[in-house]
C-alpha positions, 0 to 999 in steps of 0.5 A: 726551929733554929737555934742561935746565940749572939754576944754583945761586947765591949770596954765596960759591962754597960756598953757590952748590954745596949750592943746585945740589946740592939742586936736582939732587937733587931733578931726580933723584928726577924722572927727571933725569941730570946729565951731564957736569960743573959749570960754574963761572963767573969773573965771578959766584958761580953754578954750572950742571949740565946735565941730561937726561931720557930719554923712557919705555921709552928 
């Protein structure tokens, strides 16, 4: 299995969510689960979600 965590960034909280939305979408079309939910920071505009991709026949 691989782990991964990607971020979506930007001026304002909304333009921050559509870049991690596109972003997980197309890890999606690659095999990629999100799991668990979006982490949203305090002190900057960036948002993550943490991903996994399970190895073939799993």
């Amino acid at each position: 299995m691989e782990y991964k965590i990607i971020s979506g960034k930007g001026w304002t909280p909304e333009i921050a969510v559509k870049e991690l939305e596109h972003n997980v979408n197309l890890l999606i079309k690659e095999g990629w689960e999100p799991i668990g939910g979006v982490i949203v920071t305090s002190f900057n505009e960036n948002v993550y979600q943490a991903l996994i991709r399970r190895k073939s026949g799993s």
